[in-house]
C-alpha positions as CSV (number, residue, x, y, z in Angstrom):
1,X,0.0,0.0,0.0
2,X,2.3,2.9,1.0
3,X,4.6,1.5,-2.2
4,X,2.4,2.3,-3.8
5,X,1.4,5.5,-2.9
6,X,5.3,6.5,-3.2
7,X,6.0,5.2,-6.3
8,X,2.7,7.5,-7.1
9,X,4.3,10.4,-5.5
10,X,7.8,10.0,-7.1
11,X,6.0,9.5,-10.9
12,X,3.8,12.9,-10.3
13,X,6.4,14.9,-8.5
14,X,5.0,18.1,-9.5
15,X,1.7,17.2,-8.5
16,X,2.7,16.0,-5.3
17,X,4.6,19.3,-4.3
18,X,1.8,21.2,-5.9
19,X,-0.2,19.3,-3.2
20,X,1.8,19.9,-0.3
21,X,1.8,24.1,-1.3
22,X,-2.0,24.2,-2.0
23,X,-2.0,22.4,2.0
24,X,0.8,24.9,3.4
25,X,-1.3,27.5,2.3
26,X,-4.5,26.2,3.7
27,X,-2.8,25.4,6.7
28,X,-1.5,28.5,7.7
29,X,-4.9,30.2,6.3
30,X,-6.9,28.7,8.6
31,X,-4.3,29.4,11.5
32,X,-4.2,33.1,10.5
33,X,-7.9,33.2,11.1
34,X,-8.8,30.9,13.9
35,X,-11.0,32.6,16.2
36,X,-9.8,31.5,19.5
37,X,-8.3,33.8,21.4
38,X,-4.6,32.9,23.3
39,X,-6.0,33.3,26.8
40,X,-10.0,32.8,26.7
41,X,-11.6,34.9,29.6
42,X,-13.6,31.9,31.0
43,X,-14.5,34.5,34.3
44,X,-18.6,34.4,34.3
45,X,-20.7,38.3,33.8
46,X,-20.2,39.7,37.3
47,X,-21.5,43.1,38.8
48,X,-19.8,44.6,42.1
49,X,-21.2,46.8,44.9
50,X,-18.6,48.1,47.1
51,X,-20.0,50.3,50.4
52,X,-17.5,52.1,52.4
53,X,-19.6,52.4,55.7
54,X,-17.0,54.2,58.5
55,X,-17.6,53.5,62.3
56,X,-20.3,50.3,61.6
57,X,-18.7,47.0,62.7
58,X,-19.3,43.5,60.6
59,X,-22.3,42.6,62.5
60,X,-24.1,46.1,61.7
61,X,-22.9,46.6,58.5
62,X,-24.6,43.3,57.7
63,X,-27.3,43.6,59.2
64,X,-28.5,47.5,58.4
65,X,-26.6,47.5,54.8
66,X,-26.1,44.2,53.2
67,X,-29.5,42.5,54.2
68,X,-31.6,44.6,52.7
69,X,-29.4,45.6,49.4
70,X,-29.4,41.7,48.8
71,X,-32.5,41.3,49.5
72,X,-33.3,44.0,46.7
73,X,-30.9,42.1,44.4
74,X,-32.6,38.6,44.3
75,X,-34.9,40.1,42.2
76,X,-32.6,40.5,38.9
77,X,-33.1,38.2,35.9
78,X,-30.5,35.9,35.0
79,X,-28.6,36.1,38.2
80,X,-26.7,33.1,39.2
81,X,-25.8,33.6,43.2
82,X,-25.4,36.5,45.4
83,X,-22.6,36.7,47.7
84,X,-21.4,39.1,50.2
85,X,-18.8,40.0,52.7
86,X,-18.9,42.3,55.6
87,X,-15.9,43.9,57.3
88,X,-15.3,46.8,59.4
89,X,-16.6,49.7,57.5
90,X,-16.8,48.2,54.0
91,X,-19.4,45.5,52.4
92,X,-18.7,43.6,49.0
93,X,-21.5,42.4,47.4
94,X,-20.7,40.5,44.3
95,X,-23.9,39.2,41.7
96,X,-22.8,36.6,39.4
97,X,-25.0,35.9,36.3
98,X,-25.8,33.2,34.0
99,X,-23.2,32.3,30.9
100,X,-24.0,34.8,28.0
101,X,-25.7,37.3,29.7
102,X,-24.6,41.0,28.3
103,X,-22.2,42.9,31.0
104,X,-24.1,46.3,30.5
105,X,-27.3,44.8,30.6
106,X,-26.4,42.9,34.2
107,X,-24.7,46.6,35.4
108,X,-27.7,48.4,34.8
109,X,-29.9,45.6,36.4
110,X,-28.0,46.2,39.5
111,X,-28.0,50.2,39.2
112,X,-31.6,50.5,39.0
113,X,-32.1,47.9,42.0
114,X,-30.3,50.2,44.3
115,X,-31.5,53.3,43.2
């Protein structure tokens, strides 16, 4: 079979390298344009609400701020979890939402629920 195929190759030389060219330049075609990026951001949509809240400790800050601001957030489309941490002075509230959903869209959803 593959003594064939060289005795094939060596009979139709120019045909063969014309074949190898026509896949070189193919080849490095399609790698030119591949449309995967190097380092894929594979980080799901998230929105961030940081609160600077001087003189409160953990318990209030949770408590007075982050209760009810997540309770406010539940409400949003598309979310995927909620998630908060409470510190002296400062809560971060972080709203991650389903694969595909647009980052502006997601921001403004969270804008309008704490307005």
């Amino acid at each position: 079979m593959f003594e064939h195929l060289i005795r094939l190759s060596l009979r139709f030389r120019s045909l063969t390298l014309a074949c190898a060219g026509l896949l070189f330049i193919a080849g490095t075609h399609a790698w030119l344009n591949l449309p995967i990026d190097a380092f894929p951001d594979i980080s799901p949509t998230q929105a961030k609400v940081i609160l600077k809240i001087p003189g409160m400790t953990p318990e209030e800050v949770e408590q007075r701020v982050v209760k009810p601001i997540e309770q406010e957030l539940l409400s949003i489309p598309n979310k995927r979890i909620v998630r908060s941490i409470s510190k002296y002075g400062i809560a971060d509230i972080t709203i991650d939402f389903d694969e595909g959903v647009d980052l502006y869209w997601a921001r403004q959803q969270v804008s309008e629920r704490l307005s």
